[in-house]
Residue frames relative to the residue before (quaternion, step in Angstrom):
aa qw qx qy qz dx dy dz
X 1.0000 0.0000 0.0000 0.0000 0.00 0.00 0.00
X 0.4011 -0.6732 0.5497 0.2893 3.83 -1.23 0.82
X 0.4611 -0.5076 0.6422 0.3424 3.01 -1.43 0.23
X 0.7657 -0.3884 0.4027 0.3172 3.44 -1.59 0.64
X 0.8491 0.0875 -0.2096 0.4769 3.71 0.65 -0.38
X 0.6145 -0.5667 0.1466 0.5289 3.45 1.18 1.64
X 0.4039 0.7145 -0.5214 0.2335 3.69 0.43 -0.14
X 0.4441 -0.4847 0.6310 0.4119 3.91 -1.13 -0.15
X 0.4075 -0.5663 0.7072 0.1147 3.15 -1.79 0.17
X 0.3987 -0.7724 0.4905 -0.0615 3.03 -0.76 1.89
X 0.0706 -0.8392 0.5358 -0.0599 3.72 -0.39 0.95
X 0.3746 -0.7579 0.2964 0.4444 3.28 -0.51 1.17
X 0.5299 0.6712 -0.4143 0.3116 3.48 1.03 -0.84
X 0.5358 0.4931 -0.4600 0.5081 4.07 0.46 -0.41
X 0.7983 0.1768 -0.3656 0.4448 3.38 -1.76 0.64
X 0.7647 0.3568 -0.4050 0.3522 4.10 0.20 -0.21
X 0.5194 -0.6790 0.4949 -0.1559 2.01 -2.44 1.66
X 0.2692 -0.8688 0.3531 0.2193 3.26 0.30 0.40
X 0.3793 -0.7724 0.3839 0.3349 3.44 0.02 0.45
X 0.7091 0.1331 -0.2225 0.6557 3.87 -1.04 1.02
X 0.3097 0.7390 -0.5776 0.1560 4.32 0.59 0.05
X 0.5896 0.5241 -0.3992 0.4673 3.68 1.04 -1.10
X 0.8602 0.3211 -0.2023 0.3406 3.00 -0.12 -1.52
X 0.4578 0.5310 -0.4618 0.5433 3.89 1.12 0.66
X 0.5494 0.5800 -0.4187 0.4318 3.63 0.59 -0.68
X 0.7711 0.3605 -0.3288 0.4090 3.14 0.13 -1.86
X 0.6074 0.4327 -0.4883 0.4533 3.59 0.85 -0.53
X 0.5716 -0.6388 0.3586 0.3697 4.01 0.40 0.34
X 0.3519 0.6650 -0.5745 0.3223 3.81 1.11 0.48
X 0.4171 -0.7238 0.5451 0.0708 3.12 -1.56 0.73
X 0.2859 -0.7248 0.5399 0.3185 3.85 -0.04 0.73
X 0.0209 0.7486 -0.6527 -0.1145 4.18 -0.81 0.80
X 0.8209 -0.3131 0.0229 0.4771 3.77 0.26 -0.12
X 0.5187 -0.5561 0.5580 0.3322 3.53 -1.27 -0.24
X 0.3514 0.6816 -0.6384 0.0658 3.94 -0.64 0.54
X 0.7610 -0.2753 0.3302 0.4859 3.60 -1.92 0.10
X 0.7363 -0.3714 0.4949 0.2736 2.89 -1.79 -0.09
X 0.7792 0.4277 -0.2942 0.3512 3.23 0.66 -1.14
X 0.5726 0.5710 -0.2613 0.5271 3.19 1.27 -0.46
X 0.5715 0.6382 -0.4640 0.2253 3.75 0.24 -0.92
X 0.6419 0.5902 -0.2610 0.4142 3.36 0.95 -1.26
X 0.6638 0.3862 -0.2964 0.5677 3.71 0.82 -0.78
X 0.5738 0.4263 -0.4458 0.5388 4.07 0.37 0.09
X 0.4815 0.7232 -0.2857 0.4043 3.48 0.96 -1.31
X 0.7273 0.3554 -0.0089 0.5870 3.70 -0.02 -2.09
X 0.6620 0.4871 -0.3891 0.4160 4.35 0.78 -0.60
X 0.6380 0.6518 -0.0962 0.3986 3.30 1.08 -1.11
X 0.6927 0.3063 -0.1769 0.6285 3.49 1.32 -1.42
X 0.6595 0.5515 -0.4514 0.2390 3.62 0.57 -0.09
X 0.5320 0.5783 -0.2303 0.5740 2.91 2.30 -0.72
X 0.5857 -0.5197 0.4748 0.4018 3.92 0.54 0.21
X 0.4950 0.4805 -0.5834 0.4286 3.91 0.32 0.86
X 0.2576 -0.4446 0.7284 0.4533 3.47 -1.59 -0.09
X 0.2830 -0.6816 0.6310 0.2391 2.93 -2.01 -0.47
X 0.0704 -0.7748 0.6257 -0.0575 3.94 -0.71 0.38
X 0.0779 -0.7580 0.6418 0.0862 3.64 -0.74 1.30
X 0.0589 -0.7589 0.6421 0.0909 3.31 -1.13 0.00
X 0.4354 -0.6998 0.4382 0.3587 4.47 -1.14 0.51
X 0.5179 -0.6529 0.4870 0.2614 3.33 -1.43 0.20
X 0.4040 -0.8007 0.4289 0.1082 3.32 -0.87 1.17
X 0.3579 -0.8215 0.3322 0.2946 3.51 0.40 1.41
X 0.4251 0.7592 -0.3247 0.3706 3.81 1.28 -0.59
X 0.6036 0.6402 -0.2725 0.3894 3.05 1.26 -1.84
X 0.6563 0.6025 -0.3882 0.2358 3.34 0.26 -1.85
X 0.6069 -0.3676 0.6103 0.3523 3.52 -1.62 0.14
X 0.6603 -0.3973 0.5369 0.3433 3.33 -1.85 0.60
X 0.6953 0.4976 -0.4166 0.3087 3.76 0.57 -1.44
X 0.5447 0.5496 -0.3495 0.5283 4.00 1.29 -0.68
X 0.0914 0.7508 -0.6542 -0.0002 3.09 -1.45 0.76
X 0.8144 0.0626 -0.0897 0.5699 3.73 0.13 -0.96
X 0.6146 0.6032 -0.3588 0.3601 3.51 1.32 -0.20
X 0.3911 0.7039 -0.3151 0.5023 3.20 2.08 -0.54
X 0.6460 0.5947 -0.2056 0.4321 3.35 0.76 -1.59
X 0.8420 0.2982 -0.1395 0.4273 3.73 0.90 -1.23
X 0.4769 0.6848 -0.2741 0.4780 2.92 1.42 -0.53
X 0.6881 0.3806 -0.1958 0.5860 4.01 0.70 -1.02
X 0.4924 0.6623 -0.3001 0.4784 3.61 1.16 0.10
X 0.8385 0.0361 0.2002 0.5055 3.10 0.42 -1.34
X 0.6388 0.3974 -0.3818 0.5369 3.93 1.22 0.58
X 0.4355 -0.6620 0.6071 0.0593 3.40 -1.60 0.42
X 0.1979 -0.6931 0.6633 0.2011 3.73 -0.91 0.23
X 0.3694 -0.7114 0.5941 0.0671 3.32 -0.70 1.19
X 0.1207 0.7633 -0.6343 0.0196 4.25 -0.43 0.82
X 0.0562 -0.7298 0.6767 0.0797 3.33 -1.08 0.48
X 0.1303 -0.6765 0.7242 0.0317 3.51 -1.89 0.29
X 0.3851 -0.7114 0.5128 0.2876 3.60 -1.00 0.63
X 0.4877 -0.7501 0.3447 0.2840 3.53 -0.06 1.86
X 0.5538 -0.5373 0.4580 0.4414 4.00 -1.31 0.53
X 0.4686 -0.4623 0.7121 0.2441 3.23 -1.62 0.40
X 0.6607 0.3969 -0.4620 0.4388 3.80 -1.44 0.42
């Protein structure tokens, strides 16, 4: 949907990077979402019950999109990246 003067609509979630994301891929981790701290631990325990490790990792305010500015700032403060992998068999 446009915004009233024909623009797109900007979400904060577009432009972020996770820090160390590449080099977690190649290790086959999957990025699943981005939440506080307090919360991470319950996604954490939701994830491993379902046969995933898990691995969290911070957000690198740089990363953000131009649209992010001081929320960038608080955000990398006080969120997590959430990575998962389907755990080894053996």
């Amino acid at each position: 949907m446009s915004e009233p003067d024909g623009s797109e609509p900007v979400y904060c979630s577009e432009g972020i990077v996770v820090l160390k994301s590449r080099a977690l891929t190649d290790e086959g981790w999957e990025q699943r979402t981005v939440s506080d701290e307090s919360r991470i631990g319950e996604l954490e325990e939701l994830y491993s019950t379902m046969g995933f490790e898990t691995t969290t990792t911070g957000l690198d305010p740089a990363s953000f999109s131009d649209a992010c500015t001081s929320c960038a700032e608080t955000a990398c403060s006080t969120y997590l990246a959430l990575f998962t992998r389907k755990a080894e068999q053996g």
